[in-house]
C-alpha positions as CSV (number, residue, x, y, z in Angstrom):
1,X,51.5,9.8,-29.0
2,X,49.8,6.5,-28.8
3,X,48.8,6.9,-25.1
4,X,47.8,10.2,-25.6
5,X,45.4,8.6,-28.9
6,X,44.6,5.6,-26.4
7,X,43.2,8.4,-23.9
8,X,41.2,10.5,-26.3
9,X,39.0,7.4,-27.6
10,X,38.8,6.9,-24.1
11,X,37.4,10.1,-23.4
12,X,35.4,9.9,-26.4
13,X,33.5,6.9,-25.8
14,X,33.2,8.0,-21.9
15,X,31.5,10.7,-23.9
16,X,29.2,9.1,-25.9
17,X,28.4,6.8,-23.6
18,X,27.5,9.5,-20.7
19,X,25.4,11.2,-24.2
20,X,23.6,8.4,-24.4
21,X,22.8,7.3,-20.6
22,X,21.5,11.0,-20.0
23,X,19.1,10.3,-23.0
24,X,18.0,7.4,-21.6
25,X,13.9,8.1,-20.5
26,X,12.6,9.1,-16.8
27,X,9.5,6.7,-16.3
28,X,6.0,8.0,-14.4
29,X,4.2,4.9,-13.4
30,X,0.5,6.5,-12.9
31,X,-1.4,3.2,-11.0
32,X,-4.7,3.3,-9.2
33,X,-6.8,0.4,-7.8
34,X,-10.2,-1.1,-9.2
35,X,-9.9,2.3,-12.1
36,X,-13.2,1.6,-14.4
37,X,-12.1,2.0,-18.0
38,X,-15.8,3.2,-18.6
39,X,-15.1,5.8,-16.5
40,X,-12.8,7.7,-18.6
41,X,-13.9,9.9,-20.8
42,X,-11.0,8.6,-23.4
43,X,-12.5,5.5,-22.9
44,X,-15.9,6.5,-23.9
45,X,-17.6,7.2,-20.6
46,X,-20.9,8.4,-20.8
47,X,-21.1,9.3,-17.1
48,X,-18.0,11.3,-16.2
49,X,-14.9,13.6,-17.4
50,X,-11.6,13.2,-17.0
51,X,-9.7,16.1,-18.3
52,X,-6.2,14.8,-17.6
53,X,-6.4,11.3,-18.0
54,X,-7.7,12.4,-21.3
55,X,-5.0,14.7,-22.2
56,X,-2.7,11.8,-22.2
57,X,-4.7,9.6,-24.3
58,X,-4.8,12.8,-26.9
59,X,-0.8,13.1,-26.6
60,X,0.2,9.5,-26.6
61,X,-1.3,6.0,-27.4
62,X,-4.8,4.4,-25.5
63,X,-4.8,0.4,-25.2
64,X,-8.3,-0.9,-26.0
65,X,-7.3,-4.0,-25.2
66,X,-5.2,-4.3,-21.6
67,X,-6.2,-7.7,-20.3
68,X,-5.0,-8.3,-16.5
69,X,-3.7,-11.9,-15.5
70,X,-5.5,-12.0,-12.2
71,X,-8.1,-9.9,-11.0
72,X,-7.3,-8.4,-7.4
73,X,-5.5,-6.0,-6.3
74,X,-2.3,-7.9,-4.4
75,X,-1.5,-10.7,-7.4
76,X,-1.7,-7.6,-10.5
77,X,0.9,-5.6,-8.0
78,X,3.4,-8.8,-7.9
79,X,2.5,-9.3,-12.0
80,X,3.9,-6.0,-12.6
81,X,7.2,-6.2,-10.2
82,X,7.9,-9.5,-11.6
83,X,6.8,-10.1,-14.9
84,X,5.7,-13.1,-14.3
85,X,2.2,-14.9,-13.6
86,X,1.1,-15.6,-9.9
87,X,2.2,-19.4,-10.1
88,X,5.2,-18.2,-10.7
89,X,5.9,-15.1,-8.4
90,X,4.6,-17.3,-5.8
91,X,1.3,-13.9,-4.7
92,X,-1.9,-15.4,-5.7
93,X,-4.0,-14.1,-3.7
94,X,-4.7,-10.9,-1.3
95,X,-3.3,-12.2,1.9
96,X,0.0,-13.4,0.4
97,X,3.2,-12.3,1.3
98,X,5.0,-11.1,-1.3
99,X,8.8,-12.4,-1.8
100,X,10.8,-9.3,-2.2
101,X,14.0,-11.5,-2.2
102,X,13.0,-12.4,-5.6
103,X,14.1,-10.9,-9.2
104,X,11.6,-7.4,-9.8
105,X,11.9,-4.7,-12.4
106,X,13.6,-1.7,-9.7
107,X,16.3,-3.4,-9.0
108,X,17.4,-4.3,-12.3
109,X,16.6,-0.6,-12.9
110,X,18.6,0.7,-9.8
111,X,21.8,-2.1,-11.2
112,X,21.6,0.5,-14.8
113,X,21.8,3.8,-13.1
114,X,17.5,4.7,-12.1
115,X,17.0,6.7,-9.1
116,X,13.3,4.4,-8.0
117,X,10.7,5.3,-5.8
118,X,7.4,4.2,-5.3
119,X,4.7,6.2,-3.3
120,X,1.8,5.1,-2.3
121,X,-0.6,2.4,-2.3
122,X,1.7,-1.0,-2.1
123,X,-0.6,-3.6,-0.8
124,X,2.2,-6.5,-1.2
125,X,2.7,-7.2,2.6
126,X,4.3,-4.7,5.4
127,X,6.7,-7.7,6.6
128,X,9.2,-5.9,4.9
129,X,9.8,-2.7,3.0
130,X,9.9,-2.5,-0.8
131,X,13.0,-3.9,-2.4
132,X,14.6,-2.3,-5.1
133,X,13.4,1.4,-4.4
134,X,16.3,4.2,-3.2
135,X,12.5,5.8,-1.6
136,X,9.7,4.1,-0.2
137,X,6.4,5.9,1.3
138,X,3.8,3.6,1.1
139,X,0.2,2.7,2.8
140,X,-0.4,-0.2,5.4
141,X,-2.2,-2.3,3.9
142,X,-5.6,-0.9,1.8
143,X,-4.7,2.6,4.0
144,X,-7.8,5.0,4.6
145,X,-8.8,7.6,2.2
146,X,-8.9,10.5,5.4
147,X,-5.2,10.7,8.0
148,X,-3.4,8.3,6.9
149,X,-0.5,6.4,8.3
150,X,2.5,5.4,5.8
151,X,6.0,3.4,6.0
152,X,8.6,5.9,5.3
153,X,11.1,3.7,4.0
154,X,9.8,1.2,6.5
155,X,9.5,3.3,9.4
156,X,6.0,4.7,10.7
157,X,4.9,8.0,9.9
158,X,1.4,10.0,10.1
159,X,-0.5,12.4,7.9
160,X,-3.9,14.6,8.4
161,X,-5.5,15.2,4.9
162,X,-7.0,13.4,2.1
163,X,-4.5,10.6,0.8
164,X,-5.1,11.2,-2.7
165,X,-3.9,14.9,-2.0
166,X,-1.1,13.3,0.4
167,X,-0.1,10.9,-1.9
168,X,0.5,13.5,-4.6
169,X,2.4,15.9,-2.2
170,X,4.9,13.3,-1.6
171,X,5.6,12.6,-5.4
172,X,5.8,15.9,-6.1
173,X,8.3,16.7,-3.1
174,X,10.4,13.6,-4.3
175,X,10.7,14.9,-7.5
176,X,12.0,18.1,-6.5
177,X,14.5,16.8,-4.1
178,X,16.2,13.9,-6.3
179,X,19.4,13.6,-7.7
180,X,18.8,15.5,-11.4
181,X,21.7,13.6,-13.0
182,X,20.2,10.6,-12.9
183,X,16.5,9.0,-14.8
184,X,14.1,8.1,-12.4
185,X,11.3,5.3,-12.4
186,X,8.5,6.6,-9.8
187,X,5.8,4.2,-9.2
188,X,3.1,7.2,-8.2
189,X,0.1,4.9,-6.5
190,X,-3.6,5.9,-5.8
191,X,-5.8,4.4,-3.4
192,X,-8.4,5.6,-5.2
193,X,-11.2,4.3,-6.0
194,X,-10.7,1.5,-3.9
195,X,-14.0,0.7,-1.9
196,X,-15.4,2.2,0.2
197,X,-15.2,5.4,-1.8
198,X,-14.6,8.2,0.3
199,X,-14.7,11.8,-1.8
200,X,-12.1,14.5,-0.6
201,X,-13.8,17.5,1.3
202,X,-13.6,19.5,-2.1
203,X,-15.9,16.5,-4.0
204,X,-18.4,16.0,-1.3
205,X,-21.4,17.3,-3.1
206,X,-20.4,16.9,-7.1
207,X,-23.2,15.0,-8.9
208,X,-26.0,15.8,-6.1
209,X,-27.4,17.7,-9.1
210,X,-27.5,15.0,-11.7
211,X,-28.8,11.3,-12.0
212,X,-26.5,9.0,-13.7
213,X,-27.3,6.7,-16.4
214,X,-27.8,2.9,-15.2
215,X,-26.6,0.4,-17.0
216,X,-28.6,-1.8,-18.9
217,X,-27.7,-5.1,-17.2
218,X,-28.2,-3.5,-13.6
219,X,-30.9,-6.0,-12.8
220,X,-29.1,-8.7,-14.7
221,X,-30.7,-12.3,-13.6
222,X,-27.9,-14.2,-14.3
223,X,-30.4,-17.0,-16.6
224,X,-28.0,-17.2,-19.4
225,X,-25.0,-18.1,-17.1
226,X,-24.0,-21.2,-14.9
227,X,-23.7,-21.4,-10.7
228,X,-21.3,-19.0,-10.3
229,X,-22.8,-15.7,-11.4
230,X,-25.8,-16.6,-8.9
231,X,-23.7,-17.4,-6.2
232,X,-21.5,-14.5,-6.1
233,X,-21.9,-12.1,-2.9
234,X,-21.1,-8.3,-4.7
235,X,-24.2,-7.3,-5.7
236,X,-25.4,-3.6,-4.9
237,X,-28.8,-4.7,-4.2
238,X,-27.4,-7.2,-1.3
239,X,-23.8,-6.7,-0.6
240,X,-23.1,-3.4,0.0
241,X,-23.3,-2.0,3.4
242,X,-23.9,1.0,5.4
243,X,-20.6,2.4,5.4
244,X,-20.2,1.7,1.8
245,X,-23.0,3.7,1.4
246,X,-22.2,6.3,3.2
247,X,-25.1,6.0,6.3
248,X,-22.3,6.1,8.8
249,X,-19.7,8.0,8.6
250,X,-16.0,7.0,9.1
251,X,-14.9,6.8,12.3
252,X,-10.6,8.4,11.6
253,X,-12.1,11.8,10.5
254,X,-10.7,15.2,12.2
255,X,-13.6,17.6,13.8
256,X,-13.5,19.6,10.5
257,X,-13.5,16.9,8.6
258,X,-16.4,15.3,10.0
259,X,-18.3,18.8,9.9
260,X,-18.0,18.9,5.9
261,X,-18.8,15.0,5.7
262,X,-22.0,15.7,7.8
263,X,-23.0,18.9,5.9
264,X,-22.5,17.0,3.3
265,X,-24.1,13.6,3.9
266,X,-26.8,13.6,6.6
267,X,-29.2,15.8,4.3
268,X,-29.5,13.1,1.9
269,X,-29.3,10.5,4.1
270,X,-32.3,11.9,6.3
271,X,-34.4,12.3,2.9
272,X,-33.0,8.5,2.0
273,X,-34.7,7.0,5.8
274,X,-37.9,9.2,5.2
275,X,-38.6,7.7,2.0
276,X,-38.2,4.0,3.0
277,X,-37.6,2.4,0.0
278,X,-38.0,-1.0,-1.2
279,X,-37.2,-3.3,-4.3
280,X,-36.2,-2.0,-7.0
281,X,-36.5,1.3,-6.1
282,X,-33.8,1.0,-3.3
283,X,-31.1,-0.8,-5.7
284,X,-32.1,2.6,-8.0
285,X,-30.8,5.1,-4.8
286,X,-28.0,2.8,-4.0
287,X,-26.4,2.9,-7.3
288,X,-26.9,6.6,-7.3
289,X,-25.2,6.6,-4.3
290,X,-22.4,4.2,-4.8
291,X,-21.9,5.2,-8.5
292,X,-21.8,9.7,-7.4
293,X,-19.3,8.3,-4.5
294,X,-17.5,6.4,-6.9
295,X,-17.1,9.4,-9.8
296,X,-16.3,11.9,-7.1
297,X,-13.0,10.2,-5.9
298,X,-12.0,9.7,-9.6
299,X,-12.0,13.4,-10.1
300,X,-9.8,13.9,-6.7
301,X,-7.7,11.5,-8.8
302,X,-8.0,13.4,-12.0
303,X,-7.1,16.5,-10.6
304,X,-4.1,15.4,-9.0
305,X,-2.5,14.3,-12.1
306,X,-2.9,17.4,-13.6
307,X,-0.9,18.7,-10.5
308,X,1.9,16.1,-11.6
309,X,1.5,16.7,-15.4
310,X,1.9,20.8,-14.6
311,X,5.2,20.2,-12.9
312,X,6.7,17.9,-15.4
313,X,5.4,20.9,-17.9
314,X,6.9,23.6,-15.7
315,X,9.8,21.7,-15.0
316,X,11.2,20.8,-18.1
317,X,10.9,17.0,-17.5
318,X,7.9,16.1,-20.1
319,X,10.2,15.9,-22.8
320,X,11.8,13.0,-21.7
321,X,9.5,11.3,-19.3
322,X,7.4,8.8,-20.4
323,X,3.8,8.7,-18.1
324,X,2.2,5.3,-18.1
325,X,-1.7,5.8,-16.1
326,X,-3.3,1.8,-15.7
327,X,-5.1,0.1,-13.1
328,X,-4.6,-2.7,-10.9
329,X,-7.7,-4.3,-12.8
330,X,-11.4,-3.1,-14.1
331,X,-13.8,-2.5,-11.6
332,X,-18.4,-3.4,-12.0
333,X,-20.1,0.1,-11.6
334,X,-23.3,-1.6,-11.3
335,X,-22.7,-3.7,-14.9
336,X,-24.3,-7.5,-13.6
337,X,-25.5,-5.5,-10.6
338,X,-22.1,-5.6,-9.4
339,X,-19.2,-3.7,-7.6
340,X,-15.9,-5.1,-7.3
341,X,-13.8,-7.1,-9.8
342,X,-12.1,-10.6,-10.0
343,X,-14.1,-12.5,-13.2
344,X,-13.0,-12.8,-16.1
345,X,-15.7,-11.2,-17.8
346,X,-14.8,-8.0,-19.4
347,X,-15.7,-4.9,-17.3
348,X,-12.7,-6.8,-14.6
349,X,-10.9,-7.9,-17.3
350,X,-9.9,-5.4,-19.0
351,X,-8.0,-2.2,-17.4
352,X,-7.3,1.6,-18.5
353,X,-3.6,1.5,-20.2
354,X,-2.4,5.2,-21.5
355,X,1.0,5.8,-22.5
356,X,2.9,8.7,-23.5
357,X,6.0,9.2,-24.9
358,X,7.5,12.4,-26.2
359,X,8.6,12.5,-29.7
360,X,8.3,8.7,-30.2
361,X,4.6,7.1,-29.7
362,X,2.3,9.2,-31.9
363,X,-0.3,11.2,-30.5
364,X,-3.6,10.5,-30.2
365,X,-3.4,7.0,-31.7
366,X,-5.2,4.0,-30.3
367,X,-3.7,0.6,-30.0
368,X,-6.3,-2.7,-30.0
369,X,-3.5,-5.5,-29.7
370,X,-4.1,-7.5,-26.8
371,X,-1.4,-6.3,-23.8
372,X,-0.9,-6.6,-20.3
373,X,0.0,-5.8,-17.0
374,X,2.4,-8.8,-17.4
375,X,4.4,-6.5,-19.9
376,X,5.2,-3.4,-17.9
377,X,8.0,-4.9,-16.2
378,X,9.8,-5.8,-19.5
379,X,8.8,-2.4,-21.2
380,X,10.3,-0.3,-18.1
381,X,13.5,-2.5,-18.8
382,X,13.6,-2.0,-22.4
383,X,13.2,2.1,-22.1
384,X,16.0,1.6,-19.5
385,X,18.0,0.3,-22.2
386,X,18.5,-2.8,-19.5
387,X,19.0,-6.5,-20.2
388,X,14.7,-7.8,-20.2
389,X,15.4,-11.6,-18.5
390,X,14.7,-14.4,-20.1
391,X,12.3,-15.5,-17.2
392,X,9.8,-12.7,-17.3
393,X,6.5,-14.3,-19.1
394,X,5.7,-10.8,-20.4
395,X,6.7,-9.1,-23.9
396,X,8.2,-5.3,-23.9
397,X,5.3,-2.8,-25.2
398,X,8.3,-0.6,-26.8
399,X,7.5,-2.0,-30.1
400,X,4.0,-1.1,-30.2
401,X,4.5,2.4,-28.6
402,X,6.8,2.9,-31.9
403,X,3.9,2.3,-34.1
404,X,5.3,-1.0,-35.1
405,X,3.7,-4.7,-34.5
406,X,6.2,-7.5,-34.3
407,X,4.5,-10.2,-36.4
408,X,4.4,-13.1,-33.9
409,X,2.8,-10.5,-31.5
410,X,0.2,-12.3,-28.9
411,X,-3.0,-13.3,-30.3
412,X,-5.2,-14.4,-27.2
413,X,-4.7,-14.3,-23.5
414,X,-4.5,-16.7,-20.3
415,X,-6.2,-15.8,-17.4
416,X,-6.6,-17.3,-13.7
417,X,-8.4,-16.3,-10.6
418,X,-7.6,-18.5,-7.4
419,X,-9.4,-16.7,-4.3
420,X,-12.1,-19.2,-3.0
421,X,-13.5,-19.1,-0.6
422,X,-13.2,-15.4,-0.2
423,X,-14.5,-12.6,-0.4
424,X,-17.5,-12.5,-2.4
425,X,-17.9,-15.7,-3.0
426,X,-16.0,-15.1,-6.4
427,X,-15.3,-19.2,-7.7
428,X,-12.3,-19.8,-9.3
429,X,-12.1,-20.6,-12.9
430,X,-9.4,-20.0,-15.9
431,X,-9.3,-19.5,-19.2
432,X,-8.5,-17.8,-22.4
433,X,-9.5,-15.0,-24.8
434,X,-9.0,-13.9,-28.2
435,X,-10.8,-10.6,-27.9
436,X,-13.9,-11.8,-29.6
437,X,-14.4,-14.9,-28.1
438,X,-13.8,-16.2,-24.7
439,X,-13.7,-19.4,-22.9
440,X,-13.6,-19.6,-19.1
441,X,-13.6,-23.3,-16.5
442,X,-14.8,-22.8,-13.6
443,X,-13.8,-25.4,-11.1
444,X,-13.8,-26.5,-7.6
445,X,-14.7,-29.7,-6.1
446,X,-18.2,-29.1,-6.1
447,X,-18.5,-27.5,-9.5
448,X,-17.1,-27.9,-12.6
449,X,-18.6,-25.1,-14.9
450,X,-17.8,-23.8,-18.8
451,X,-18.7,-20.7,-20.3
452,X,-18.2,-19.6,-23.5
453,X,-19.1,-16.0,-25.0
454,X,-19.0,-15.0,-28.8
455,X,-18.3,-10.7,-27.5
456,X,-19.1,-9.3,-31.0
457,X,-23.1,-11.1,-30.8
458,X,-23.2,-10.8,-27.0
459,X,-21.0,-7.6,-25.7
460,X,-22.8,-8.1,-21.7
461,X,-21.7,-11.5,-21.5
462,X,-25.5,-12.6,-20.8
463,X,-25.8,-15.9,-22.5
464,X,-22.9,-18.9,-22.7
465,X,-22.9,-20.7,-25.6
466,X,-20.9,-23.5,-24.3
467,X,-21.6,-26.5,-26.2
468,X,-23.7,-25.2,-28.6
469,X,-23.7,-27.1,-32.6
470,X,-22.9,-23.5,-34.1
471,X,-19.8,-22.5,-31.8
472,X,-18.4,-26.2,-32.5
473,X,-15.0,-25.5,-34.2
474,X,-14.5,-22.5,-32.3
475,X,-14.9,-24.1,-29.1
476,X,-12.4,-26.3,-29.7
477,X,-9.8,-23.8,-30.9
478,X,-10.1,-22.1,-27.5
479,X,-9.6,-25.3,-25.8
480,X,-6.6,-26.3,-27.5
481,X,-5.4,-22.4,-27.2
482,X,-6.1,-22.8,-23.6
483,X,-4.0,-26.0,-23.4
484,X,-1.4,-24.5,-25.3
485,X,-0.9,-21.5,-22.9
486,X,-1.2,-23.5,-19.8
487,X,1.7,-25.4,-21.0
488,X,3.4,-22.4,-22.1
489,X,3.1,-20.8,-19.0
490,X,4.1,-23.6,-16.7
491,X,0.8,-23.7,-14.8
492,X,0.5,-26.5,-12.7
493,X,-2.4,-28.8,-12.8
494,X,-3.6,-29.1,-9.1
495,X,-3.7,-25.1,-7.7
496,X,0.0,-23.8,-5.5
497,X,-0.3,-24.1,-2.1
498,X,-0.5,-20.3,-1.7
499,X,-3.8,-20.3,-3.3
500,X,-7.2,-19.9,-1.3
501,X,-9.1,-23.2,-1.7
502,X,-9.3,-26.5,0.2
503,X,-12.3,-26.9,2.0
504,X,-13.0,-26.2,5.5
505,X,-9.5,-27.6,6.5
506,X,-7.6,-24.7,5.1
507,X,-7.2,-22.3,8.3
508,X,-6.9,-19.1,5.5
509,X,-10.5,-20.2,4.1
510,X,-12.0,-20.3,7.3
511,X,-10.6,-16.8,8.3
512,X,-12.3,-15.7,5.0
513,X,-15.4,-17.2,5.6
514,X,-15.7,-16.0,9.2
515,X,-15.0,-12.3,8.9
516,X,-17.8,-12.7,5.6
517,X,-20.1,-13.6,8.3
518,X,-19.5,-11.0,10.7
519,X,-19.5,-8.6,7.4
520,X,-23.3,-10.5,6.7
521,X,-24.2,-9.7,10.4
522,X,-23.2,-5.9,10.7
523,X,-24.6,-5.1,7.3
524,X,-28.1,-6.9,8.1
């Protein structure tokens, strides 16, 4: 009698146990690279719709405040696998080989039962495939937007299409072949809208009909700022080249393809040489240009979450999948007179964050505590019901996705950017923010720079007001914040060797500076 007791508890907590596993969440990582938040309608864009992004921000919860730790697209990649800051994951800078040896988030999933997989744009090194996935289809490197090739679980294998399109066809075929007794975490990644902002065949022409608002800093002189904003090299008006604007077209296109691109492009382009602009007239039709080209591979984007959205839907599986859409980092569509990313002032700062979560996070509500790509790793882990290490620098969004604010929650934000000299001439500088004021350092050996900016009297970031009698004590609450979460943090005081930097003598800086050169040459 009391074996046969002994073996029904047995069963019974097998049961419950197996009850509460199979309630345990799917996750839908949504990522793309250099995503605008003011490009999103939810966001408040004034130049674009996104229907889908937008019906996620209606049936879950929008971040307002999603600060990323490092600027550029490799370093905000390791971030999220690790948890943990550059310094610490050892990726500072594009170029870097990630250490896939190391502790990530799939493989603590894949040790509590996940079925991972991550598709896509990967952009941490080809020297080895992804640890910690059961699937892996991934890019080389940036990958084009037109053909392209992709590691299949680390063997080579080619597509014809638009990768957008591909990208989503290989999630979606995924999906339907997994193991359905098991949750899955899918990181689903976009190229898109990396430069040099290619639109699918089926976006070729959207916008020809419209002019898009400029911003008001477009021709932003840079007087109320120090030597790095003049110094930079990702202006439209000097930087961008003839491919980025679409004057030549690419060269990995099929014969149909490059039909629709012509039919498409050489119109305009032929009106654009007959006009022979100059000044500011020409930075006018290369915004157009750059901010149409921009907007139209957002919508391939758009549109292909729906696709993904309308199978969970169909399938069953919104119920119990939770969709996270972010962005490696924000992106300058012409704010400063800029493309590209990597400062810390806000339009790179800050990146899109959209959760939803079925039956738990309320719909439609909006979330301004300051977060981070630093936390998705330990808010995968938590809706995995999995042990969140005690090494991971992040903090697990769950609380705040149940509506509830733990009251030692974070109340400002460390930030570092280590690549130079690299592209763009982008210095490197730290610091902090509290979401109305920030501090920044920029430092090098030939430069040692503050800026401070008060957000709430100066939104654009035009004028520092470092040093200033009137910003006194605040200044020097921001330093000894910044002090304080240096030390937290663990960040050393003279930059890892991994970092760009060092003069002429480092052989990485010299590469940089050499292919910037060529770039200089083929765009003049």
């Amino acid at each position: 009698m009391r074996q046969f007791l002994f073996w029904s508890l047995l069963a019974v907590a097998a049961a419950l146990s197996n009850a509460a596993h199979a309630a345990r969440p799917n996750i839908l990582f949504i990522f793309t690279d250099d995503h605008a938040y003011q490009s999103i309608g939810a966001y408040g864009s004034q130049i674009n719709k996104t229907p889908n992004i937008d019906r996620l921000a209606r049936e879950g919860m929008l971040f307002q405040r999603c600060y990323v730790p490092n600027s550029i697209c490799g370093p905000i990649r390791a971030v999220i696998q690790t948890g943990k800051y550059s310094h610490v994951n050892g990726f500072l800078v594009n170029g870097n080989k990630f250490d896939g040896a190391q502790q990530t988030f799939p493989k603590l999933l894949q040790r509590v039962g996940y079925q991972t997989a991550v598709i896509g744009k990967w952009h941490l090194g080809e020297h080895m495939p992804p640890q910690g996935f059961d699937y892996a289809e991934v890019l080389i490197g940036q990958g084009p937007y037109y053909n392209p090739p992709m590691l299949r679980n680390g063997k080579r294998v080619k597509h014809v299409g638009y990768t957008t399109d591909i990208i989503t066809d290989l999630a979606l075929k995924w999906l339907r072949e997994r193991e359905s007794e098991e949750p899955f975490m899918l990181m689903y990644q976009h190229k898109a809208p990396h430069r040099n902002w290619q639109p699918s065949p089926k976006h070729l022409t959207m916008y020809d009909d419209v002019t898009i608002p400029e911003p008001p800093t477009l021709f932003d002189t840079y007087a109320g700022r120090g030597t790095p904003a003049r110094t930079q090299d990702m202006s439209i008006a000097k930087t961008m080249t003839d491919s980025d604007l679409k004057l030549v077209a690419p060269r990995n296109l099929t014969a149909a393809q490059r039909k629709l691109w012509d039919a498409a492009y050489e119109p305009k382009n032929r009106a654009f040489r007959a006009a022979q602009l100059q000044g500011r007239e020409l930075v006018q039709w290369k915004y157009q240009r750059y901010i149409k080209d921009y907007l139209r591979c957002i919508a391939s984007v758009d549109d292909n979450i729906g696709r993904v959205l309308r199978y969970l839907d169909d399938t069953g599986l919104a119920a119990n999948t939770v969709v996270v859409y972010s962005s490696d980092q924000g992106f300058y569509l012409g704010e400063h007179g800029w493309f590209d990313k990597r400062w810390m002032y806000e339009e790179s700062l800050r990146t899109p964050l959209i959760v939803r979560w079925p039956q738990v996070t309320k719909a439609g509500s909006v979330n301004k505590q300051i977060v981070s790509p630093l936390d998705f790793a330990e808010t995968f882990l938590e809706l995995a019901e999995a042990d969140i290490p005690g090494d991971m620098q992040g903090r697990s969004l769950v609380p705040l996705l149940r509506g509830e604010t733990p009251a030692d929650w974070r109340k400002s934000f460390y930030y570092h950017y280590y690549e130079y000299p690299g592209w763009h001439d982008v210095r490197r500088h730290y610091g902090v923010t509290n979401g109305r004021y920030k501090l920044i350092r920029f430092y090098e050996p030939d430069i040692d720079e503050w800026e401070l900016y008060d957000l709430k009297a100066d939104p654009h970031e035009l004028k520092s007001v470092y040093g200033e009698p009137k910003y006194k004590s605040v200044q020097a609450a921001l330093l000894a914040d910044l002090a304080r979460l240096r030390k937290q943090y663990g960040v050393p005081e003279k930059d890892p060797a991994a970092a760009l930097g060092g003069g002429k003598d480092n052989p990485t800086s010299a590469r940089i500076r050499k292919k910037n050169e060529k770039g200089r040459e083929k765009k003049d």
